[in-house]
C-alpha positions in Angstrom: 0.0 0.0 0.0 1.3 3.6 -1.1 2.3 5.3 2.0 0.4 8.5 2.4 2.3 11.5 3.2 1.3 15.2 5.0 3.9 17.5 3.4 6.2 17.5 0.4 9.7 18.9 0.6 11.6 19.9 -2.4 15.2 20.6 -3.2 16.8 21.2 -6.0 20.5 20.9 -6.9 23.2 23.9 -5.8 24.7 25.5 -8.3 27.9 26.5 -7.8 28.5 30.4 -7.1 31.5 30.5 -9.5 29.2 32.0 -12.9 25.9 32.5 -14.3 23.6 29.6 -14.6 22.5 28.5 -18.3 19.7 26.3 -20.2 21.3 23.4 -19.1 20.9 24.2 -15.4 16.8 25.0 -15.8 16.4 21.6 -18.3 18.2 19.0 -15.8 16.8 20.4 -12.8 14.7 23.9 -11.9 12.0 23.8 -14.8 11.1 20.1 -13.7 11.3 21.2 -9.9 8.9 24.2 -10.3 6.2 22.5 -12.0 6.2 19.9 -9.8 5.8 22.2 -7.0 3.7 24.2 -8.3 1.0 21.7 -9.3 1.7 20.4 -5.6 0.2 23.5 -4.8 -2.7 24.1 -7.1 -3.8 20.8 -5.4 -3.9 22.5 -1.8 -0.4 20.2 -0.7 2.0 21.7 1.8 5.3 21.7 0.2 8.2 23.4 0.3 11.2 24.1 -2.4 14.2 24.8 -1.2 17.2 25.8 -3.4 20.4 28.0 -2.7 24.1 28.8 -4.2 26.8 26.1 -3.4 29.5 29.0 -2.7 32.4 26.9 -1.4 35.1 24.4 -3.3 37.9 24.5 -5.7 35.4 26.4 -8.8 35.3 29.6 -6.4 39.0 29.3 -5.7 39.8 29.2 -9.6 37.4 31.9 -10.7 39.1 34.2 -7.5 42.3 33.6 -8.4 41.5 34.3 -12.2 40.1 37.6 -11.3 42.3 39.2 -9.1 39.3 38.9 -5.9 39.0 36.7 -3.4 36.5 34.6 -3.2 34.1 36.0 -1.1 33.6 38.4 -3.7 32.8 35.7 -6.7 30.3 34.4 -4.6 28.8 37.6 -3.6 28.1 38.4 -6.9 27.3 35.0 -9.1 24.8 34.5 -6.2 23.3 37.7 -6.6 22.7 36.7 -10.4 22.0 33.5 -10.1 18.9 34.1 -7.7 18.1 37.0 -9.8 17.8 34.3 -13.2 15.7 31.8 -11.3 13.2 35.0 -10.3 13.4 35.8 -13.5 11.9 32.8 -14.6 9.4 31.7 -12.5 11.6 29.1 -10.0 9.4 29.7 -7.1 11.6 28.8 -4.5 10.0 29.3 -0.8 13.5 30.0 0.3 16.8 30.4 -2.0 19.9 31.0 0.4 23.2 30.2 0.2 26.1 28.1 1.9 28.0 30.8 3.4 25.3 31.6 5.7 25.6 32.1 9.3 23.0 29.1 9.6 24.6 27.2 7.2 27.9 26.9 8.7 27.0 26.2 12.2 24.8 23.8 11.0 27.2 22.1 8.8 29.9 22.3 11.9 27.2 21.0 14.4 26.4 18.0 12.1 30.3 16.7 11.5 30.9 17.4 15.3 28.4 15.0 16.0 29.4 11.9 13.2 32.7 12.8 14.5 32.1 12.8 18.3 30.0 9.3 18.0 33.3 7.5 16.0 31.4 7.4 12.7 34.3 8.8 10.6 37.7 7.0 10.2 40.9 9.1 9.8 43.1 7.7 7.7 46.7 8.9 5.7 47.5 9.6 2.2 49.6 10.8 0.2 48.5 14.0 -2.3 49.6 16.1 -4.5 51.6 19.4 -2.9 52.8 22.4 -4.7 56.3 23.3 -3.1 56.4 26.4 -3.8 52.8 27.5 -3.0 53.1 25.7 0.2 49.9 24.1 -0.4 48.0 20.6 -1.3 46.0 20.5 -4.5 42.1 19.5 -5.2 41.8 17.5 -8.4 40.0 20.4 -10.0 43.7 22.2 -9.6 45.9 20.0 -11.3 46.0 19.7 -14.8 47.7 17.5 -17.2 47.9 15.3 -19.9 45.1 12.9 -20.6 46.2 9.4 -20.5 43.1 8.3 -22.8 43.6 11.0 -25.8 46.6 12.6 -24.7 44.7 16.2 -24.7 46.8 18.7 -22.9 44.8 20.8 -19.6 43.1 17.7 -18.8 41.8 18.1 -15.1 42.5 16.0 -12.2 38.9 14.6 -12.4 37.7 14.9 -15.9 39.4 15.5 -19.0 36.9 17.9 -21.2 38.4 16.9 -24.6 37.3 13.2 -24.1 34.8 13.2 -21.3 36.7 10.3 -19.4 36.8 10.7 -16.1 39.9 10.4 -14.5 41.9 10.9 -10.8 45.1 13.3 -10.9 47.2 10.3 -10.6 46.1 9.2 -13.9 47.5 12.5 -15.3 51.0 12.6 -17.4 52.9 15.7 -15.7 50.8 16.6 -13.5 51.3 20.3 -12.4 49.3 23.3 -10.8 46.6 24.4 -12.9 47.1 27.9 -11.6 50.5 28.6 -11.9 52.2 25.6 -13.7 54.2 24.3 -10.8 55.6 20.7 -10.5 54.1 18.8 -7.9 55.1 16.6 -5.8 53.3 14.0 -3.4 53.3 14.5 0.2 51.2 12.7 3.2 48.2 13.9 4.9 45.3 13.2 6.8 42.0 13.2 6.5 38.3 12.2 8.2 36.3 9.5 5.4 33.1 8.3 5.9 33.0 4.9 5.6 30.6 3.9 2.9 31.4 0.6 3.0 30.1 0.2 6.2 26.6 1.0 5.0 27.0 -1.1 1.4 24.5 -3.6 2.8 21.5 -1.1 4.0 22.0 0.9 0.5 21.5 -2.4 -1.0 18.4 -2.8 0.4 16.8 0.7 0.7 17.9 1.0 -2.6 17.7 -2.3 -4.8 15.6 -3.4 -2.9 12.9 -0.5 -1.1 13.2 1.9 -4.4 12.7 0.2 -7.5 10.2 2.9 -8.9 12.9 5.6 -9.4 14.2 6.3 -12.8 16.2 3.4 -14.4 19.3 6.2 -14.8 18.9 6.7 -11.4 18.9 3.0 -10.3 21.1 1.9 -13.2 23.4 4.2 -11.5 23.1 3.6 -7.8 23.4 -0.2 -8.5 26.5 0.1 -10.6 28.0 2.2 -7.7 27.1 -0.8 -5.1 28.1 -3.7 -7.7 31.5 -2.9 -8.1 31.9 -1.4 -3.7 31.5 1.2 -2.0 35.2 2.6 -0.4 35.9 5.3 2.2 34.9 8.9 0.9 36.9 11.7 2.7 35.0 14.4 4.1 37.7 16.8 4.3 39.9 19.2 2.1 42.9 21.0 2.8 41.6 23.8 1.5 41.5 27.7 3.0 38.0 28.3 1.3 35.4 26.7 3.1 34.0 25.5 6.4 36.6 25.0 8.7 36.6 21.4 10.4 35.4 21.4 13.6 38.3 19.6 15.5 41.5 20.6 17.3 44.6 20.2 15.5 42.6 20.2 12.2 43.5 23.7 11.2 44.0 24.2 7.6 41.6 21.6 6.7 37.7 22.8 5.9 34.6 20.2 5.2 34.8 18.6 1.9 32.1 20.5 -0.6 30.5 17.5 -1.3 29.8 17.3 2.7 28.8 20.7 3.3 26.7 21.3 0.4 23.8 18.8 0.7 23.4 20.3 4.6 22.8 23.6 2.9 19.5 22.0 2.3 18.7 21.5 5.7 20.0 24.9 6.8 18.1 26.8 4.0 15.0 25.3 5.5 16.4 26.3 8.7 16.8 30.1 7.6 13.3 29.9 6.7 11.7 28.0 9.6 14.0 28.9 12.3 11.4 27.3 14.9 9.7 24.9 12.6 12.4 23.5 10.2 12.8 19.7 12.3 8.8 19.2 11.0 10.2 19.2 7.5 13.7 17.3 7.8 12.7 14.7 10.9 8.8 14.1 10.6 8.5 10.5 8.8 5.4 11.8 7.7 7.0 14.4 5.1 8.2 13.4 1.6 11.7 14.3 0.7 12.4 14.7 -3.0 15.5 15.6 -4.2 15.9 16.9 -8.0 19.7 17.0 -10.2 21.2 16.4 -12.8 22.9 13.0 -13.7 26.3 13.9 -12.5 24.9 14.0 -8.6 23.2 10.7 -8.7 26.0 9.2 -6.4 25.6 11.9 -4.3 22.3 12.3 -3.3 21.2 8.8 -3.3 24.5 7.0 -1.5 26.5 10.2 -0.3 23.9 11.8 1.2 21.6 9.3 2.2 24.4 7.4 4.6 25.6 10.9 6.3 21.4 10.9 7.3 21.6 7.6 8.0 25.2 7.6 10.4 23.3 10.8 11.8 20.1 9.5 12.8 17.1 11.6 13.3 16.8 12.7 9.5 14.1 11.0 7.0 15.6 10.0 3.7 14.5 11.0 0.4 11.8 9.3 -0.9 12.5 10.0 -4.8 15.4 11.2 -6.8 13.9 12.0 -10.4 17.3 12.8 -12.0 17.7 13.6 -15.5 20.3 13.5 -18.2 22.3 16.2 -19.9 20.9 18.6 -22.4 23.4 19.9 -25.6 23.3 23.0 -27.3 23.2 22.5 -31.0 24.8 18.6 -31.2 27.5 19.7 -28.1 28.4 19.4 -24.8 27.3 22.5 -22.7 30.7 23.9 -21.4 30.5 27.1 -19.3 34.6 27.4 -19.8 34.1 27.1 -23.5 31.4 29.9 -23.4 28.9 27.2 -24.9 25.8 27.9 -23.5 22.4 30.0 -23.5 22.7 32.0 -20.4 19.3 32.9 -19.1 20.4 36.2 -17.9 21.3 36.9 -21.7 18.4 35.3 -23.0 16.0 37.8 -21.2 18.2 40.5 -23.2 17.5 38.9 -26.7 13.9 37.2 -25.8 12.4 39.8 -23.5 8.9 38.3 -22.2 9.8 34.9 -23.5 10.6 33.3 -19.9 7.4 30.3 -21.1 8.9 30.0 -24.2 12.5 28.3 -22.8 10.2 26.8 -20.7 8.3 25.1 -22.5 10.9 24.1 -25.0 13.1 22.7 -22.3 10.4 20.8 -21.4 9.5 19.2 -24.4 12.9 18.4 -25.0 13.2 17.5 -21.4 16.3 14.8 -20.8 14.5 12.6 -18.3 15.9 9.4 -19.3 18.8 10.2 -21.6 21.0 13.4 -23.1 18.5 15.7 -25.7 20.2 18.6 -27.9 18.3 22.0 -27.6 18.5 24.0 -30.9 17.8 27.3 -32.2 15.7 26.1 -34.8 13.5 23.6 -32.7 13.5 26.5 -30.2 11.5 28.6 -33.3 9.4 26.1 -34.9 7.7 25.2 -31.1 7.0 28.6 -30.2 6.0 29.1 -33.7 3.8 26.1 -34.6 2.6 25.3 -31.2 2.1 28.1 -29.1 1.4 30.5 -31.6 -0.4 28.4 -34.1 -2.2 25.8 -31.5 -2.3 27.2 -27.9 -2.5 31.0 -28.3 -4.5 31.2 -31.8 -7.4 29.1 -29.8 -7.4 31.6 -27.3 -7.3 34.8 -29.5 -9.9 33.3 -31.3 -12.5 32.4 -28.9 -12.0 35.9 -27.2 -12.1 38.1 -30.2 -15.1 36.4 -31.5 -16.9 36.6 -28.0 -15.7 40.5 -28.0 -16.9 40.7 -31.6 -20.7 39.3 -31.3 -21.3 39.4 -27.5 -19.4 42.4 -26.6 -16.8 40.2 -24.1 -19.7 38.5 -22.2 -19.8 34.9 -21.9 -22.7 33.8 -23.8 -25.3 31.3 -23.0 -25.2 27.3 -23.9 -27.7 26.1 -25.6 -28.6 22.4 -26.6 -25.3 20.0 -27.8 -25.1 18.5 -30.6 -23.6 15.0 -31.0 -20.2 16.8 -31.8 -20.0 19.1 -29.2 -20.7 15.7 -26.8 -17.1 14.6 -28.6 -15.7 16.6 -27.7 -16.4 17.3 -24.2 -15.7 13.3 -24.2 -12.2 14.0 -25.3 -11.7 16.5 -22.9 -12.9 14.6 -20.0 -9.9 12.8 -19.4 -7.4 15.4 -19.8 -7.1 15.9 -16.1 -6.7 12.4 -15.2 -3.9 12.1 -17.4 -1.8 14.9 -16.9 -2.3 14.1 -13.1 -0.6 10.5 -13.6 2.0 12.0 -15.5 3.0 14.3 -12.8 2.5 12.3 -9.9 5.1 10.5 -11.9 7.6 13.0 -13.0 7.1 12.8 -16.5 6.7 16.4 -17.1 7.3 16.3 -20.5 4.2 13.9 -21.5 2.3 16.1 -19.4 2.8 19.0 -21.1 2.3 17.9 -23.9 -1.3 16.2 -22.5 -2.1 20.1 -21.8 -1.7 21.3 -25.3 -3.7 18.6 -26.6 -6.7 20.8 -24.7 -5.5 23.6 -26.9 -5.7 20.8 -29.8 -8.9 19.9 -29.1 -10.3 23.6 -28.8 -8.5 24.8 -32.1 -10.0 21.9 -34.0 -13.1 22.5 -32.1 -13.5 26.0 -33.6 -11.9 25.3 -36.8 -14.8 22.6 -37.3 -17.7 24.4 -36.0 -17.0 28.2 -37.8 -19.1 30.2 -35.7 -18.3 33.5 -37.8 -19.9 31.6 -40.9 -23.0 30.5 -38.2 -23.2 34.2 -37.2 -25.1 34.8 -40.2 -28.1 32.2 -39.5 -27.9 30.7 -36.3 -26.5 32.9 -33.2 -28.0 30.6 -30.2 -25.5 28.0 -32.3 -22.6 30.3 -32.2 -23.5 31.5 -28.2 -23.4 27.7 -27.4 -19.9 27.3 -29.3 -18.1 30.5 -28.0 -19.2 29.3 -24.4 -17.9 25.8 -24.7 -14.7 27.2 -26.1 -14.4 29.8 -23.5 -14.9 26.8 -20.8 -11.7 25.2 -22.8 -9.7 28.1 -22.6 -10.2 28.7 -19.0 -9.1 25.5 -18.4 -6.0 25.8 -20.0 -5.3 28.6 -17.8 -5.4 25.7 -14.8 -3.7 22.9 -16.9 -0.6 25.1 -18.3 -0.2 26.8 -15.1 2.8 24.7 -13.5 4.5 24.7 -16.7 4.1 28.1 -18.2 3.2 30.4 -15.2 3.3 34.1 -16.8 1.1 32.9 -19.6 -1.1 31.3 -17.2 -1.0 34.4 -15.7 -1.9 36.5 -18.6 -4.7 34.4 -19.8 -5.9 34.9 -16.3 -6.4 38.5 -16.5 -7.9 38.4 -20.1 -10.7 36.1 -18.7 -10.8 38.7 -15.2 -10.3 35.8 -13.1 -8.2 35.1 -9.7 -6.4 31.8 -9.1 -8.1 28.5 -9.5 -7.1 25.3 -8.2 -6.5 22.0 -9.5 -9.6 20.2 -8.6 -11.4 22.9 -10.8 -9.8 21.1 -14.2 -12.0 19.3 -16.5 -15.1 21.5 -15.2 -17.1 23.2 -18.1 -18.6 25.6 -15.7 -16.0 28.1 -15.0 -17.3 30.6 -16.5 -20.9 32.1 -15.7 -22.9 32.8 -17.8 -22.7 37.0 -18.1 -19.3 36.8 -17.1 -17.4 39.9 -18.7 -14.2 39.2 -20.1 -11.5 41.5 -20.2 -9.4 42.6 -23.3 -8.4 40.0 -25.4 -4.0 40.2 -26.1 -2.1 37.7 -28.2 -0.7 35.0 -26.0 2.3 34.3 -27.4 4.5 36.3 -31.0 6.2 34.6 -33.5 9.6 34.5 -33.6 11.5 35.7 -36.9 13.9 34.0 -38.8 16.6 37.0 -37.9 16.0 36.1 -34.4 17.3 33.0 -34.5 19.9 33.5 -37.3 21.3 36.1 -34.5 21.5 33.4 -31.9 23.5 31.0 -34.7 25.5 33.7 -35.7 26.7 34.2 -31.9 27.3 30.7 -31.3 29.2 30.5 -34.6 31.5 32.8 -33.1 31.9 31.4 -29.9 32.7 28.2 -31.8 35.9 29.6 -33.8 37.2 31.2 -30.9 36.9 28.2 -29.3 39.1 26.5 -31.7 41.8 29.1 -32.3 41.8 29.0 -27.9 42.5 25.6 -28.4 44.7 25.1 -30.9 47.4 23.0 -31.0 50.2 23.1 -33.1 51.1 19.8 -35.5 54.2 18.0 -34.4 57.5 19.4 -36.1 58.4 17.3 -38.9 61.6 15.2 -39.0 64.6 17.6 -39.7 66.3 18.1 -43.0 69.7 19.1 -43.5 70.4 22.5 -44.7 71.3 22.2 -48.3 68.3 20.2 -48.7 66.5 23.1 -48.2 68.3 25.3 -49.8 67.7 23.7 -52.9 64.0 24.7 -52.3 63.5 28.1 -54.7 61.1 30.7 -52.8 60.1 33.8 -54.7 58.2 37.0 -54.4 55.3 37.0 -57.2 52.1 40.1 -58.0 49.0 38.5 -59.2 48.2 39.8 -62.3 44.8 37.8 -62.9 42.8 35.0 -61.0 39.7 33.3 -61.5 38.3 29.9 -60.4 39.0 26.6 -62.4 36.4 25.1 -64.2 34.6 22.0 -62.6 36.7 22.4 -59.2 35.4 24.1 -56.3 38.7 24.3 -54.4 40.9 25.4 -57.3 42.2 29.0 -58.0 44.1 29.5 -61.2 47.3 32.5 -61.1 48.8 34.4 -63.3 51.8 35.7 -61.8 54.0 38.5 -62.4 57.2 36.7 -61.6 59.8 38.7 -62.7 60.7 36.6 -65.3 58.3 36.7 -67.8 55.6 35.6 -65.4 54.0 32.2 -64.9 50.5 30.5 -63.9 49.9 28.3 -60.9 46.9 26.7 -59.4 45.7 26.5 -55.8 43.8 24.8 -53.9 42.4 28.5 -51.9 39.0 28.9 -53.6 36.8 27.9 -50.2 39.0 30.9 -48.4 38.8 33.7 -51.0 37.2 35.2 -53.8 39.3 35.7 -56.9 39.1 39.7 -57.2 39.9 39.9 -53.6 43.8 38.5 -54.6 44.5 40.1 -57.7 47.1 43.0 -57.4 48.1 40.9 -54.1 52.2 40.0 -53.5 52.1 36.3 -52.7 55.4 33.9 -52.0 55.6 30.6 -54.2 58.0 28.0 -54.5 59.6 28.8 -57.7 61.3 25.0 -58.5 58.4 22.6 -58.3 58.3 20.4 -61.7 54.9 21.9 -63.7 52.1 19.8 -63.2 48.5 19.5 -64.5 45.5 19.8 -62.0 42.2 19.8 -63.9 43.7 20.1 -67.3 45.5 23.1 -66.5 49.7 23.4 -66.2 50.6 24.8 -62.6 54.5 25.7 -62.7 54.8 26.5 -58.6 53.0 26.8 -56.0 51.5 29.6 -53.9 52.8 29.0 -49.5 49.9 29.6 -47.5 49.3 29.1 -43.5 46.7 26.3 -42.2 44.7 28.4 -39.3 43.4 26.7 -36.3 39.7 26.3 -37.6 41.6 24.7 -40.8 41.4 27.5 -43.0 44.1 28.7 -45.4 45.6 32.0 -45.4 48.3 33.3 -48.4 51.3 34.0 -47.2 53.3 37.5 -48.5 55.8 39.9 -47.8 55.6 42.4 -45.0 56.4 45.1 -47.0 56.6 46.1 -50.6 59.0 43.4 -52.6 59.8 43.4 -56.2 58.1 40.3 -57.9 60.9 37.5 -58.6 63.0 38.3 -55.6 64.0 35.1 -53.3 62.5 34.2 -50.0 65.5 32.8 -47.8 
């Protein structure tokens, strides 16, 4: 029997303080998390959602150092932003605080004190990476190296970003520090673990066992974790950033982030409900649900769980609905690469548009493995579906209520078989959409919803009351009623999904809130009712819109590759004379024009100072002919003549391979006399 529960708690994943967040972040985690709650609401549940900025670890350090600040500063500020975003966009967080709270860090300090005071940590030596001359040990997120899989160079101590393998800084070929490039050198030093292992068989059980109705990603997961052994997981850092460990003789040392942020939970809720918080974190009658992204799976369904478990008054969460990764355009998100859609930018471009990311990122929602968000999809749904489906129903039945009953809602009249329909297709819709939430499967949901806007379009397409308006007005007062009961319901069914829409349709049909229970009703509008002004729902997007969006990211991308170029290796040497017998000349173009039948060929003629010559090139995808001619270019002078394409080339023209593989001709500095040598 399903346990019945008096509260629902919510959390949602920390982003770390060290930048703005991005589409990824709202996809994986916050989008899914707000409609959740908010339907949780509309239903008359208590529930809580609790979210906050993860402001300690090695990203802060790095960004601080980077900048010149310290990094109270970066988190001051990306905090700041980040909340701001989330606002922006409808995350309706009961409380969104932040782990370098007051609360949080005597909370964090009160809950290792006590692990640590009833022997449920071991303390055990190892030996880690130490940078000599900075007199300090090294997280894995400050070392770099060479991968040992594809030999990329800047891999990090945990995850090379070339290949995506993840990897442990011993794994690295010269290891150094990422910050300054220093050697390093191993040194012992101790540390507090938790000892997972000790709790391997109870995961087992609550897990494999006591949860088989999460996610397969997320069980897949856990259960890979527990087949291969759980090991010792230290919970502290020497570090200078962070909250320092509670202990004598532990100076330098501060709790591991992956420790301390999960308690920021707890303290949030803490912040909020100073006297009432324990109801919410120690009552076995409220629901804990945790949602992330994939890459905290381990955390907040092993980590996590045990450090409540070794603690022992805390419930445990009850679901975990993870999902996957979302691209951009066919690759990884990378907020060091710059590859991303951050929100705070997308309100500059998109102003208004908040439901539209939403609703995209929903439809596209990763719940059960990676999906690619592009520009183009990101048109074609607001353009076809909200515009076309969802708001053309609703402009339509308001305009032609305003038109022929002055924005009254008009009276029903008898049915007709169709009209019975299609009241019988819409019965269900609440019933449906419920299931799906109750479930997590936001995405089927939402797209249940707009099926009502389906139904209604169709309905009104079908029925053309402004055709009826000429005969039969009790027909047409009966239609614009029905349509108007659709529309008001979509104001209830869209409303954890796309809130400021919801919001708007509210106001054009001069209603307050509804609640759930009230979807599926074809009575919630009175008869006499007066509407208010009828506005377009949702705008089309244009073509130069997105092509804007591409254009940026097109950018991004070449930077991206000159950033990380990489030079070829040096070919094997040749002795001098062997060069020398290579013949490099100054030469003018006198004429150029592209070769008949081949797209990549150029054909010279060049003013060589000795009568002049012609020479073909393969330079036709990099330039246009007229843009070369009166040019100085360097050739080799020597080359035997050869045909390419039925035409002679006697040379050929140098040019430099750039880091995005384009070609560029190579010429004098200054102004050289065609036929003098190169040497």
């Amino acid at each position: 029997m399903e346990k019945k529960f008096a509260r629902t708690l919510v959390t949602t994943a920390l982003p770390y303080a060290n930048g703005p967040v991005h589409i990824g972040h709202l996809a994986g985690v916050y989008v899914p998390a707000d409609i959740y709650v908010r339907y949780l609401r509309l239903k008359g549940e208590e529930v809580l959602l609790i979210g906050g900025s993860d402001e300690h670890g090695v990203p802060v350090t790095i960004r601080a150092k980077k900048e010149g600040c310290t990094p109270q500063d970066v988190v001051d500020r990306y905090h700041s932003l980040i909340k701001q975003s989330f606002a922006d966009f409808g995350i309706s967080f009961d409380v969104y605080s932040r782990t370098t709270s007051e609360t949080h860090h005597q909370l964090a300090s009160d809950f290792f004190r006590k692990l640590y005071d009833e022997g449920k940590f071991v303390e055990m030596e190892s030996e880690q990476f130490y940078d000599e001359e900075a007199k300090q040990f090294l997280s894995d997120r400050n070392i770099v190296g060479e991968c040992p899989r594809c030999h990329a160079d800047g891999a990090y101590g945990d995850q090379c970003e070339k290949c995506g393998s993840t990897l442990s800084p011993d794994e690295l070929i010269n290891p150094k520090n990422a910050l300054t490039g220093n050697r390093l050198v191993k040194r012992p030093t101790s540390h507090w673990y938790l000892p997972l292992n000790d709790y391997q068989q109870w995961l087992e059980k609550w897990i494999l066992e006591g949860h088989k109705e999460w996610r397969s990603n997320v069980y897949g997961q856990c259960k890979s974790w527990l087949d291969a052994g759980l090991r010792p997981r230290a919970v502290t850092r020497d570090l200078e950033w962070g909250i320092p460990v509670p202990v004598e003789g532990a100076e330098g040392k501060v709790l591991y982030v992956w420790f301390d942020a999960p308690i920021g939970y707890i303290s949030n809720t803490k912040e909020l409900l100073p006297n009432d918080w324990e109801k919410w974190w120690k009552d076995e009658s409220t629901r804990l649900i945790h949602f992330i992204g994939k890459d905290n799976i381990v955390f907040h369904c092993i980590v996590f769980p045990t450090m409540l478990k070794a603690e022992g008054s805390y419930i445990l969460p009850d679901n975990v609905p993870s999902n996957e990764f979302l691209n951009l355009e066919g690759d990884k998100i990378s907020t060091s690469r710059n590859w991303a859609v951050w929100l705070h930018e997308y309100l500059k471009d998109f102003p208004g548009k908040q439901d539209v990311l939403r609703y995209v990122l929903t439809a596209n929602a990763p719940e059960t493995k990676d999906n690619d968000f592009t520009w183009k999809d990101f048109q074609a749904r607001n353009n076809s579906e909200l515009v076309a489906i969802y708001g053309n129903f609703v402009n339509r039945a308001l305009q032609l209520t305003k038109k022929y009953f002055n924005g009254i809602v008009p009276e029903v009249g008898d049915l007709t078989d169709y009209d019975r329909e299609t009241l019988k297709e819409f019965a269900g819709v609440k019933e449906e959409v419920e299931k799906l939430l109750n479930n997590f499967k936001f995405r089927d949901a939402q797209k249940e919803a707009m099926n009502l806007a389906r139904i209604g379009n169709k309905y009104l397409a079908d029925t053309e009351p402004w055709k009826l308006a000429k005969t039969d007005m009790a027909r047409v007062s009966t239609i614009l009623n029905m349509a108007l009961q659709l529309v008001a319901n979509l104001a209830i069914a869209f409303e954890p999904f796309l809130p400021f829409s919801s919001k708007k349709l509210r106001e054009m049909l001069n209603l307050s809130n509804f609640d759930w229970a009230n979807l599926g009703r074809t009575d919630l509008l009175s008869v006499g009712h007066v509407l208010g002004e009828p506005q377009l729902l949702f705008e089309k997007i244009e073509d130069s819109e997105i092509d804007a969006q591409m254009a940026r990211l097109e950018r991004i991308k070449k930077e991206n590759e000159v950033n990380s170029f990489t030079p070829e290796p040096v070919s094997p040497t040749v002795a001098f004379d062997d060069f020398t017998k290579i013949d490099i000349r100054v030469g003018k173009v006198l004429e150029c024009e592209k070769v008949p039948k081949a797209d990549k060929l150029l054909k010279f003629k060049i003013d060589d100072g000795m009568g002049g010559r012609t020479i073909v090139s393969g330079i036709a995808k990099y330039y246009k002919p007229e843009d070369l001619v009166g040019k100085e270019v360097c050739f080799i002078a020597n080359f035997e003549p050869r045909k390419l394409k039925g035409v002679e080339s006697q040379g050929m023209i140098l040019s430099a391979e750039n880091a995005d593989g384009s070609l560029v001709v190579i010429g004098p500095q200054g102004a050289v006399k065609p036929g003098c040598k190169v040497g």
